[in-house]
C-alpha positions in Angstrom: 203.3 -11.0 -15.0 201.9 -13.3 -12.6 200.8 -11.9 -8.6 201.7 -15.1 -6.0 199.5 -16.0 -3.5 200.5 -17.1 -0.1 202.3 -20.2 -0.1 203.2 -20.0 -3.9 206.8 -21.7 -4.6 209.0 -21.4 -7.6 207.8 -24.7 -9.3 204.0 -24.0 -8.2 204.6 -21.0 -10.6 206.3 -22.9 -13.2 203.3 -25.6 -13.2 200.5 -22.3 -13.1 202.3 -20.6 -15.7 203.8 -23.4 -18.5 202.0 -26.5 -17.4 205.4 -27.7 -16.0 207.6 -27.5 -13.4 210.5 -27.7 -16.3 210.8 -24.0 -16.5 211.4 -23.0 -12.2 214.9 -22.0 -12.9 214.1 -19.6 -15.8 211.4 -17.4 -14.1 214.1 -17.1 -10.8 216.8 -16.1 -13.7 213.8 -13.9 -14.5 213.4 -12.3 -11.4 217.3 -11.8 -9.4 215.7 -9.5 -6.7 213.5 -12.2 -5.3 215.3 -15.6 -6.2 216.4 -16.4 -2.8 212.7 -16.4 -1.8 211.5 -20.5 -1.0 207.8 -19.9 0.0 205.6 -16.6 -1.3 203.3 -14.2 0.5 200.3 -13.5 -1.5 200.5 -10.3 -3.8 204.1 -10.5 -4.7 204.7 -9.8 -8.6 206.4 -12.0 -11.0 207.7 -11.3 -14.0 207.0 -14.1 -16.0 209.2 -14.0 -19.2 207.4 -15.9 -22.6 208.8 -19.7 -23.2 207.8 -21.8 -26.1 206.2 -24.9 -24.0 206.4 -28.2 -26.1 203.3 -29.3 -27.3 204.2 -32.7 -25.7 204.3 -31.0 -22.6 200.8 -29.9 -22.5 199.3 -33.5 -23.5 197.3 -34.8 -20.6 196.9 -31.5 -19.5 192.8 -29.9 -19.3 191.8 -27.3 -22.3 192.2 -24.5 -20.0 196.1 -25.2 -19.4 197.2 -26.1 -22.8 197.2 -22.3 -23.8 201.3 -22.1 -25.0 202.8 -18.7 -25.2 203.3 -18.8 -28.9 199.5 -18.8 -29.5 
């Protein structure tokens, strides 16, 4: 579950959540009610569903964001 803050977009999420943008499409499959929705208000919930990220998607990425799903 992740709780937007204001200005928050579908990829913004994606990059927060899985350290890429990759995966916008499967949190709005995720979430039906609110898909429509371009630009968040702060406090809105998410439900962020668990993805396998590739570990070459996390190269480059700080210690702190290379935490996959899967560990």
């Amino acid at each position: 579950m992740y709780k937007t803050v204001q200005g928050d977009t579908w990829d913004i999420i994606s990059k927060k959540m899985y350290g890429t943008e990759k995966f916008m499409t499967r949190l709005m499959q995720a979430n039906p009610d609110i898909a429509e929705v371009v630009v968040f208000p702060a406090g809105v919930q998410i439900e962020t569903p668990e993805i396998t990220v590739p570990a070459e998607t996390l190269q480059g990425l700080p210690p702190w964001k290379t935490r996959r799903s899967d560990d």
